[in-house]
C-alpha positions in Angstrom: 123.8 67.8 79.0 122.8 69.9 82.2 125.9 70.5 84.9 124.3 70.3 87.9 124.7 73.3 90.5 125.1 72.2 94.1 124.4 74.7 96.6 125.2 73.8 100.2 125.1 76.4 103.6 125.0 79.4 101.3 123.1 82.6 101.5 121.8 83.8 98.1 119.1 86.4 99.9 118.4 89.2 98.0 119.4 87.2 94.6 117.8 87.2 91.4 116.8 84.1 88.8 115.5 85.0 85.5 114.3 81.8 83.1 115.8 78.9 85.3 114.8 75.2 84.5 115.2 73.8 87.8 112.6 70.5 86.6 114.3 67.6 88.7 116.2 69.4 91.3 115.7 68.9 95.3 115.8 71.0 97.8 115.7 70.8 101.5 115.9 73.3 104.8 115.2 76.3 101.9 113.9 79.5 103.6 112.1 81.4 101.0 110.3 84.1 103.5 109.6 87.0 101.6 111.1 86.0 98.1 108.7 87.1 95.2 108.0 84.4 92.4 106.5 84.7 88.8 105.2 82.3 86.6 106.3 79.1 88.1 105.7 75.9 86.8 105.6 73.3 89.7 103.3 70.5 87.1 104.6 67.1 89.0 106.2 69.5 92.1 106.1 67.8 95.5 106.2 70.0 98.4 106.2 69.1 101.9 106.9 71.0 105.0 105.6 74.1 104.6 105.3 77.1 106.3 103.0 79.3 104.2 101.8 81.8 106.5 101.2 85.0 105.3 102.3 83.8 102.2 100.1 85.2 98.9 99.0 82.9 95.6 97.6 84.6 92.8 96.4 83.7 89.4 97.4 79.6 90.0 95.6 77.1 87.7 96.3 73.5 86.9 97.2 73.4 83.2 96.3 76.4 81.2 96.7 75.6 77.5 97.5 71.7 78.6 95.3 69.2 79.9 94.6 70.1 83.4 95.7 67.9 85.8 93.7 67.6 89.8 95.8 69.6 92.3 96.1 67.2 95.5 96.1 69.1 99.2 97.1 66.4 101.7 97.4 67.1 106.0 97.3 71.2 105.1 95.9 73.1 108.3 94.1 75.8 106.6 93.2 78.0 109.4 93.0 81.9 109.2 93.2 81.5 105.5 90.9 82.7 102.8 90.8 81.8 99.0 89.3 84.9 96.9 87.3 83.9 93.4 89.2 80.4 93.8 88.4 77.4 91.2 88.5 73.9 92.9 87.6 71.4 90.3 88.7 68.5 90.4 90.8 69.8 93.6 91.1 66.8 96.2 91.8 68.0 99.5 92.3 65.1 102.0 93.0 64.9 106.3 92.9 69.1 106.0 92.1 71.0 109.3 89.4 73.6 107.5 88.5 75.2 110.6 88.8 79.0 109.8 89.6 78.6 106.5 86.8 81.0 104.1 86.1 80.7 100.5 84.8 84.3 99.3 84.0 85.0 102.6 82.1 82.1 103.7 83.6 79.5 106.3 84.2 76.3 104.5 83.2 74.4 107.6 79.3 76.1 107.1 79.3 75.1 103.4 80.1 71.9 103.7 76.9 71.3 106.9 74.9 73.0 104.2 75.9 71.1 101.7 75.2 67.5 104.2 72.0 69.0 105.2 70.8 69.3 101.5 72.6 66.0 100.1 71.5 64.5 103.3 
């Protein structure tokens, strides 16, 4: 049986967690501005609120080894951000801003008139 760890008004900066199961917790009011992150699981996460400029995502996927599950992007504002050799199957973004925001370079805004134009 787990003993849960309630952390409230502390300042852990600069701390270290290595192999933590933290499936189920909550968290609210978290600042975690320049923290560094490996292989995290978030399968089921909800995350709202976020301030994720200047922030860096590499090597995500939605299942690898399990059966992949559709990643769901709801109200993001995507502008002055770029996605590098990014897979998006069976990605649904919904109510996004996608002004600005570039896929390999390209503005998402220009593939999507080309895509109209041609599917028109």
């Amino acid at each position: 049986m787990s003993n849960p760890l309630v952390v409230n008004t502390k300042d852990i900066s600069e701390s270290s967690f290595v192999s933590v199961n933290m499936s189920g917790s909550e968290s609210n009011d978290v600042n975690l501005s320049n923290a560094v992150f490996y292989n995290i699981n978030l399968r089921g996460a909800r995350l709202g609120g976020i301030d994720f400029g200047g922030a860096e995502f590499s090597c995500m996927n939605t299942g690898e080894g399990k059966p992949r599950q559709p990643a769901t992007f709801k109200n993001m504002e995507f502008d002055h951000c770029s996605f590098q050799g990014g897979s998006f199957v069976g990605a649904e973004i919904t109510g996004a801003k996608l002004d600005g925001l570039t896929i390999d370079g390209m503005p998402v805004v220009e593939m999507i008139a080309l895509y109209k134009k041609s599917h028109g």
